[in-house]
N, C-alpha and C positions, 0 to 999 in steps of 0.2 A: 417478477423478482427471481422466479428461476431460472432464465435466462439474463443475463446483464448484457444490454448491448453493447457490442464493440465499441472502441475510443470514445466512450461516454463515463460520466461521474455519477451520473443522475442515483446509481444501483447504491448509494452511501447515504445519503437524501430521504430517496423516496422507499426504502427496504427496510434497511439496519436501521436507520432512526427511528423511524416509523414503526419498527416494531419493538426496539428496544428503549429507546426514550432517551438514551444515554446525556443527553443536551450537547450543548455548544462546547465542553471539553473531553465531551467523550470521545471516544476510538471515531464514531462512524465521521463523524461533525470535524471534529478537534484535531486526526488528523488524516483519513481515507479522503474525504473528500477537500479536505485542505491542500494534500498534496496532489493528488489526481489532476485538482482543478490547475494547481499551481505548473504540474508538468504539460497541462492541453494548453495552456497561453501560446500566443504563435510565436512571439520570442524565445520562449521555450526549445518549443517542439526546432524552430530554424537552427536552435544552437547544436545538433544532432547530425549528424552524418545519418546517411540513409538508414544504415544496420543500427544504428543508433535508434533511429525512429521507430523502425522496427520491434528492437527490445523495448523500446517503453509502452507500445500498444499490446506487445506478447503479455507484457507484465504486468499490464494495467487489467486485463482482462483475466488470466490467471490469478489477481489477488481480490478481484470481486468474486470470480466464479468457487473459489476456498473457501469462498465466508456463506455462500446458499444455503448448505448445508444446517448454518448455525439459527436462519430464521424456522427450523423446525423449532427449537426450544420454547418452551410454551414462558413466556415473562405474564405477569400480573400487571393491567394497563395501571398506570401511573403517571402521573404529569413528568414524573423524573424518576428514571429506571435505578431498581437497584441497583447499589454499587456494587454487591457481588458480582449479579450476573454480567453486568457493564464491564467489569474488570478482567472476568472469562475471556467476553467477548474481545478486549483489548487481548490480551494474552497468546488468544487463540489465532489474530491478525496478524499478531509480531511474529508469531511463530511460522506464518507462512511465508512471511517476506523474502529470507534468502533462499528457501525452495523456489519459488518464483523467480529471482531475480535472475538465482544459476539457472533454468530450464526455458528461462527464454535466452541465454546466450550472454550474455553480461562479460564472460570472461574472456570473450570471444572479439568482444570490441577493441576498439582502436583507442588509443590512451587519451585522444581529443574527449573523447564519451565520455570516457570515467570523470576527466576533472568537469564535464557542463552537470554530468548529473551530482559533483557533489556540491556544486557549487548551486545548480538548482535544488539540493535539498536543503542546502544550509549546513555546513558544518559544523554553528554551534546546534543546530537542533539535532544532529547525529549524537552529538555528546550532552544533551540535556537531559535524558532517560536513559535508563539502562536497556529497554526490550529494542529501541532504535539503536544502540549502540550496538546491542547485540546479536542483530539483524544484519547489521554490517561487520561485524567481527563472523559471523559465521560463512557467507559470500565472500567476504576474502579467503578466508580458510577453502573453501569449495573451488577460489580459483586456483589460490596454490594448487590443488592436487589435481586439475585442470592441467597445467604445466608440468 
């Protein structure tokens, strides 16, 4: 788990759940590995220009290798993690997301990339939380000053 392997999901599964418990709507479950898995589909990955492809393996592995760090945190086993520390845990994901998205190159892409990835995020799920919403308001911000 201190390594996550490249263009893999598994490190959401078999790490973060597993040590935090969070269940099926937390951060690791509900949506790391929802969205990971949803961008590795081959329909996916085909909708991507190369540099496209690129960025999403840059940044799939940048927002697993962010979160290593956080299996130090000693949790108390429990069938179902606390919601505090679950909530950290969430907090502390979202907050990596546009460091990651800008540093693997995001701004950098070609306008095809931007509309497959927000179309493979889902636009209403951009806008159904505030930390995804915010994730994305800060990456735009980062690309403006990019330009």
């Amino acid at each position: 788990c201190t390594s996550p392997p490249p263009r893999t999901c598994t490190f959401y599964t078999a790490c973060l759940e597993t040590h935090f418990h969070c269940g099926p709507e937390g951060y690791p479950v509900g949506f790391g590995e929802k969205f990971c898995t949803k961008f590795n589909l081959p329909e996916n990955v085909g909708r991507l220009s190369p540099e496209g492809k690129e960025w999403m393996w840059t940044t799939m592995r940048c927002l697993q290798i962010a979160l290593v760090p956080e299996l130090q945190i000693p949790v108390v086993p429990t069938t179902t993690g606390s919601s505090s520390v679950c909530k950290a845990l969430e907090d502390k994901a979202f907050s990596t997301h546009a460091p990651c998205y800008l540093s693997s190159g995001l701004c950098s892409l070609p306008p095809e990339d931007w509309l497959a990835i927000v179309e493979i995020i889902d636009i209403k799920r951009l806008l159904s939380g505030w930390d995804a919403f915010d994730g994305a308001v800060e990456a735009g911000k980062g690309c403006l000053e990019f330009f």
